[in-house]
MMTF fields as JSON, N, C-alpha, C and O atoms, coordinates in Angstrom:
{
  "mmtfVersion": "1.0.0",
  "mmtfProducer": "UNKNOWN",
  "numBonds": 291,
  "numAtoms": 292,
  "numGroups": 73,
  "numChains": 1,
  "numModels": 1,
  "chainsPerModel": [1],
  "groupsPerChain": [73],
  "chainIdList": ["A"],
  "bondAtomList": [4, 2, 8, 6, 12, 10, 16, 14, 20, 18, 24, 22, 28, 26, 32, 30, 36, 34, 40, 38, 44, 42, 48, 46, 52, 50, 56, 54, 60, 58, 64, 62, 68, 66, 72, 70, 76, 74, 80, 78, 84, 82, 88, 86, 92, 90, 96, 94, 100, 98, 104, 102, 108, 106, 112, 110, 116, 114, 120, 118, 124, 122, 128, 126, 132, 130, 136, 134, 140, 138, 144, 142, 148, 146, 152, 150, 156, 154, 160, 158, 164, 162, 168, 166, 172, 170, 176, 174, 180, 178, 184, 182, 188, 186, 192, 190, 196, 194, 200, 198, 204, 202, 208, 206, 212, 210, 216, 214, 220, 218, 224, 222, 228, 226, 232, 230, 236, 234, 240, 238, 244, 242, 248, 246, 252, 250, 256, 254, 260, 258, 264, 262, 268, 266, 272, 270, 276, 274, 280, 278, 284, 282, 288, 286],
  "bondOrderList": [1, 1, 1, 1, 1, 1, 1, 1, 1, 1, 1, 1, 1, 1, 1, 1, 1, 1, 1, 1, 1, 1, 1, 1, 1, 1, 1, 1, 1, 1, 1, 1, 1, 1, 1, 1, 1, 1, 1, 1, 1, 1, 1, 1, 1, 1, 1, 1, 1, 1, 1, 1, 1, 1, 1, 1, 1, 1, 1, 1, 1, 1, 1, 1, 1, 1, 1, 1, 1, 1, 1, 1],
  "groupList": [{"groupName": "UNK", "atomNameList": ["N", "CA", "C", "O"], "elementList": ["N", "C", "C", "O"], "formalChargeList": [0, 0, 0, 0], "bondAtomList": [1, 0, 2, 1, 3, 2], "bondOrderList": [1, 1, 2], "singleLetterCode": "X", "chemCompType": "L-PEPTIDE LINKING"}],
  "groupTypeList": [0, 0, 0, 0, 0, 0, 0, 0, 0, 0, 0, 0, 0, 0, 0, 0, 0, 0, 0, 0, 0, 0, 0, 0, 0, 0, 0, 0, 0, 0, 0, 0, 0, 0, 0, 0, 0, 0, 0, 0, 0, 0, 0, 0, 0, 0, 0, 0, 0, 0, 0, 0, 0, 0, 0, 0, 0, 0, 0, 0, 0, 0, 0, 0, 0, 0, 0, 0, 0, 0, 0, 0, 0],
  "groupIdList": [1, 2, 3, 4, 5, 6, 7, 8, 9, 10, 11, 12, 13, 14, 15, 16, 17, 18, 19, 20, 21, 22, 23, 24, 25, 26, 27, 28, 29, 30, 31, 32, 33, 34, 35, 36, 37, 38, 39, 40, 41, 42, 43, 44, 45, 46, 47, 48, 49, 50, 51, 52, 53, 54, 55, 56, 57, 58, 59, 60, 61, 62, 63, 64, 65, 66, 67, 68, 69, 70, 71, 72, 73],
  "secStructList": [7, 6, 6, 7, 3, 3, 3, 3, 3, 3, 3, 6, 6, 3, 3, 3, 3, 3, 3, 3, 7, 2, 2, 2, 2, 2, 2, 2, 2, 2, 2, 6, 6, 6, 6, 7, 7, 1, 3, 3, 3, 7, 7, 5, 6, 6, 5, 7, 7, 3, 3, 3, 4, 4, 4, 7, 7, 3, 3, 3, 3, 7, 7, 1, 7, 7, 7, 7, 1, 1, 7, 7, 7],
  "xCoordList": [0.833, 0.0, 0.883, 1.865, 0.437, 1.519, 0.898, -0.218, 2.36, 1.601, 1.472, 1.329, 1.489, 1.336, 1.85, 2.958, 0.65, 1.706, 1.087, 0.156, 2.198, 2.115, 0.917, 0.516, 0.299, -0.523, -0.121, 0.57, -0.53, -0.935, -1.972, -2.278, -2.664, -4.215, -4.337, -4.085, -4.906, -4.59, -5.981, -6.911, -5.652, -7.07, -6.356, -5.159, -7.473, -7.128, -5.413, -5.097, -4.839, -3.595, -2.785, -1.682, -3.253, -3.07, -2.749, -3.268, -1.342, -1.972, -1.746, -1.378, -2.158, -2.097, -1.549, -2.16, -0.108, 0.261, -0.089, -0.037, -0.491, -0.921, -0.367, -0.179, -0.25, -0.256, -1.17, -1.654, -1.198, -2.719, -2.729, -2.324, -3.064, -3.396, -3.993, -5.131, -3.064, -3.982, -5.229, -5.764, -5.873, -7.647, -8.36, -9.405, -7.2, -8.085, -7.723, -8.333, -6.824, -6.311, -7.474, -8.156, -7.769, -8.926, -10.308, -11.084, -10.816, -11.856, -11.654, -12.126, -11.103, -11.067, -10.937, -11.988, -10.512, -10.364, -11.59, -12.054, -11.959, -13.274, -14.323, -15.174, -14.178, -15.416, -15.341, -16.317, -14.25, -14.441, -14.149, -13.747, -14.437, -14.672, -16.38, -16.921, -16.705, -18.128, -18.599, -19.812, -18.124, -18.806, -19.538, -20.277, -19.297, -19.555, -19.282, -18.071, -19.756, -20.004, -20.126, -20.674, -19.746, -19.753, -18.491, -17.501, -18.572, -17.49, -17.438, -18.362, -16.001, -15.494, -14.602, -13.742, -14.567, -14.144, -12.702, -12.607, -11.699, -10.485, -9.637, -8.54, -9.637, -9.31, -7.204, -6.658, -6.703, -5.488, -4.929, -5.77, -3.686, -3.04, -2.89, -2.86, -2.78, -2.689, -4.276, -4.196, -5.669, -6.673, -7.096, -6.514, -8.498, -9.273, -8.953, -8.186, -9.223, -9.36, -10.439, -10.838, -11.179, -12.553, -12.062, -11.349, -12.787, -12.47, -13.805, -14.796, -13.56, -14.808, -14.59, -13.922, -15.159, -14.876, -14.881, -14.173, -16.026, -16.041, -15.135, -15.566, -13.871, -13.172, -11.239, -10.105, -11.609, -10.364, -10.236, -10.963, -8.855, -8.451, -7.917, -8.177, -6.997, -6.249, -5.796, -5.888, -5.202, -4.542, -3.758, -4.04, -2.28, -1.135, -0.827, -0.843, -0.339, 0.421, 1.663, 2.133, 2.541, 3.608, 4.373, 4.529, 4.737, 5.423, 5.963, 6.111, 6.608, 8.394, 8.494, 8.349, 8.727, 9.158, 10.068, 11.159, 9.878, 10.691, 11.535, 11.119, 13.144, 14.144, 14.91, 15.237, 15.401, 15.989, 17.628, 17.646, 18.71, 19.955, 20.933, 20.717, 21.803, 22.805, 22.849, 23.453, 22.174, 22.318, 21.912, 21.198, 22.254, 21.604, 20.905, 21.128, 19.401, 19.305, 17.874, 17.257],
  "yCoordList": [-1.164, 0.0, 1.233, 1.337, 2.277, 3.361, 4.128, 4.125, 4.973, 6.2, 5.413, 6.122, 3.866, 3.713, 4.482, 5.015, 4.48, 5.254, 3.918, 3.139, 4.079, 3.145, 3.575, 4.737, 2.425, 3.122, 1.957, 1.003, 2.095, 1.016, 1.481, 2.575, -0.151, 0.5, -0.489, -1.693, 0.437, -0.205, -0.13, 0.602, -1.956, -2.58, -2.93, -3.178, -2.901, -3.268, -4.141, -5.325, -3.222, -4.487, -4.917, -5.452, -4.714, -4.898, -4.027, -2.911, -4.658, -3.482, -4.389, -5.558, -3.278, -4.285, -3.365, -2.307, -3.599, -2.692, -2.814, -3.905, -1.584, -2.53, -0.844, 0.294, -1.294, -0.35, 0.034, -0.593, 1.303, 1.254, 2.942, 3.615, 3.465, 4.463, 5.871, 5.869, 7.028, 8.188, 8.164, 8.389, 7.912, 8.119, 7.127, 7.278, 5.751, 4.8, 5.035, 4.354, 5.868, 6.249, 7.234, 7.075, 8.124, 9.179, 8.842, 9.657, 7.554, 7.468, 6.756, 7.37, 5.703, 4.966, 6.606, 7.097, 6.804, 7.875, 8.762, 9.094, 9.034, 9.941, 8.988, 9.489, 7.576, 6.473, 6.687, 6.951, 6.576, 6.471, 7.977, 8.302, 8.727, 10.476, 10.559, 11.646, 10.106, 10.255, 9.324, 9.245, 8.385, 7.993, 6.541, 6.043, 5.95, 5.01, 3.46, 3.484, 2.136, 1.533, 0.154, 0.494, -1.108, -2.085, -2.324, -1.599, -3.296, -3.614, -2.76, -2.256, -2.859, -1.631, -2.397, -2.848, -2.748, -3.02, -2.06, -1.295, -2.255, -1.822, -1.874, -2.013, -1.785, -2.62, -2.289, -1.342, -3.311, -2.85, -3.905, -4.683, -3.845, -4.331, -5.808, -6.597, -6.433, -7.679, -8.274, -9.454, -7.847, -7.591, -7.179, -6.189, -7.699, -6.8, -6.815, -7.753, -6.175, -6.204, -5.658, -4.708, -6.509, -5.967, -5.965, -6.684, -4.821, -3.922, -3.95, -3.7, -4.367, -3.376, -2.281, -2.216, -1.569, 0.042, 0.721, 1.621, -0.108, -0.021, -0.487, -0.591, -0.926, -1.938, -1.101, -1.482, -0.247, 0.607, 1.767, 2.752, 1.323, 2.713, 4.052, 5.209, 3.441, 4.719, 3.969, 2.75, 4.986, 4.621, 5.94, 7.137, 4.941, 6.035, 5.848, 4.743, 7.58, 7.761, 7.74, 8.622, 6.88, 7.091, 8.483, 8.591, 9.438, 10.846, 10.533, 11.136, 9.373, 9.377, 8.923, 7.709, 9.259, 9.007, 7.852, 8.092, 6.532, 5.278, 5.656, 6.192, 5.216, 5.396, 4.347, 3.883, 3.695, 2.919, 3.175, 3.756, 2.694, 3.527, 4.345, 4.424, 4.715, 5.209, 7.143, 7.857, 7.667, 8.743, 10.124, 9.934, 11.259, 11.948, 12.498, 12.411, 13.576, 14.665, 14.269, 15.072],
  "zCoordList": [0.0, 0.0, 0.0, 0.734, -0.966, -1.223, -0.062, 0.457, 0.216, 1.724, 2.981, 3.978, 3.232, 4.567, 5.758, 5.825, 6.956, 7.723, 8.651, 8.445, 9.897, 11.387, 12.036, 12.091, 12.592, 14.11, 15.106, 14.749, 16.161, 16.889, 17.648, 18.121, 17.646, 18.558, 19.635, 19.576, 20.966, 22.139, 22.358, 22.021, 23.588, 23.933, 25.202, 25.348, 26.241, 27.727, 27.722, 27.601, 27.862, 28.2, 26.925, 27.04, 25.939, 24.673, 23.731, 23.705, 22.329, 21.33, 20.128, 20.014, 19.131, 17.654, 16.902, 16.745, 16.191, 15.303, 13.868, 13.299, 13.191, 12.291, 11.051, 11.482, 9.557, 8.61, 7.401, 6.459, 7.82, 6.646, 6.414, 7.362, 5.497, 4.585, 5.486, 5.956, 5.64, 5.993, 6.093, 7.179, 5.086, 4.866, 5.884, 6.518, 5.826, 7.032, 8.235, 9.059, 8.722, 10.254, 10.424, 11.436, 9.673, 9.36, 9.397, 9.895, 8.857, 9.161, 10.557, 11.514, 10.787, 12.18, 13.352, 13.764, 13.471, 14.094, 14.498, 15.589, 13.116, 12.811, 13.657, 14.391, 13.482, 14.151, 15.573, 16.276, 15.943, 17.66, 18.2, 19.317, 17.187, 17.883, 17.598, 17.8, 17.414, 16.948, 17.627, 17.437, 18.513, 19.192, 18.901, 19.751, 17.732, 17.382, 17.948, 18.168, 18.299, 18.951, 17.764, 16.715, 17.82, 17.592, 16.647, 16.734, 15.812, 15.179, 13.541, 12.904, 13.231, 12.368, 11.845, 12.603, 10.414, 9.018, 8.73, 7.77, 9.683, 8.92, 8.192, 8.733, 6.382, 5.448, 5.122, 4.556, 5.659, 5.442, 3.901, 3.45, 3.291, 2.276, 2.761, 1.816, 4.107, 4.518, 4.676, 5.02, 4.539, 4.68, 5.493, 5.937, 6.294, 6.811, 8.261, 8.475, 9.31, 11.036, 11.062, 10.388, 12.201, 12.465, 13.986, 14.686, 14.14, 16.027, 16.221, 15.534, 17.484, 18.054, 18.926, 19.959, 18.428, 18.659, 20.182, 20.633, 20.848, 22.368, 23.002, 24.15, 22.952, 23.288, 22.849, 23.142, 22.291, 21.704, 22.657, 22.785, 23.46, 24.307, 23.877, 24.205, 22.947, 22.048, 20.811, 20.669, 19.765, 18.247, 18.328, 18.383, 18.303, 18.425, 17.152, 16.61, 16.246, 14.947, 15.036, 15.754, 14.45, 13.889, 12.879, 11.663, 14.074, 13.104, 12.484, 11.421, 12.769, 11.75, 10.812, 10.955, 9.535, 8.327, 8.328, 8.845, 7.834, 7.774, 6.601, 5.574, 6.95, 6.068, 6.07, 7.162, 4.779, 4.376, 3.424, 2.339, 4.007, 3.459, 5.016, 6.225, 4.264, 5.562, 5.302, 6.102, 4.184, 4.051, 4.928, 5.913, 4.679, 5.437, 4.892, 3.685, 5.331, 4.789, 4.179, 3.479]
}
């Protein structure tokens, strides 16, 4: 998937790292700010994760730009 960025999403005690597309950190995000409740279709390049949404403590973003190579700059 082009553009992946990192999250990980935490559940009691738990987390799941997982990689998937701006727009899907955006809507997942957008779901459990709105308040939404049952299970949620998160379609990544390895396929799908279904959450349930009541059950999700946090989803941390990955700032950092992944780099491959010894260069600088």
């Amino acid at each position: 998937m082009a553009g992946e960025q990192k999250i990980t999403i935490g559940f009691r005690g738990q987390t799941l790292p997982v990689r998937a597309t701006p727009d899907q950190v955006t809507e997942l995000i957008g779901a459990l700010g709105n308040g939404q409740t049952g299970w949620y279709d998160l379609k990544t390049d390895d396929g799908s994760i279904f959450l349930d949404l009541g059950k999700v403590e946090y989803v941390r973003t990955d700032a950092h730009e992944q780099r491959v190579g010894f260069g600088l700059g």
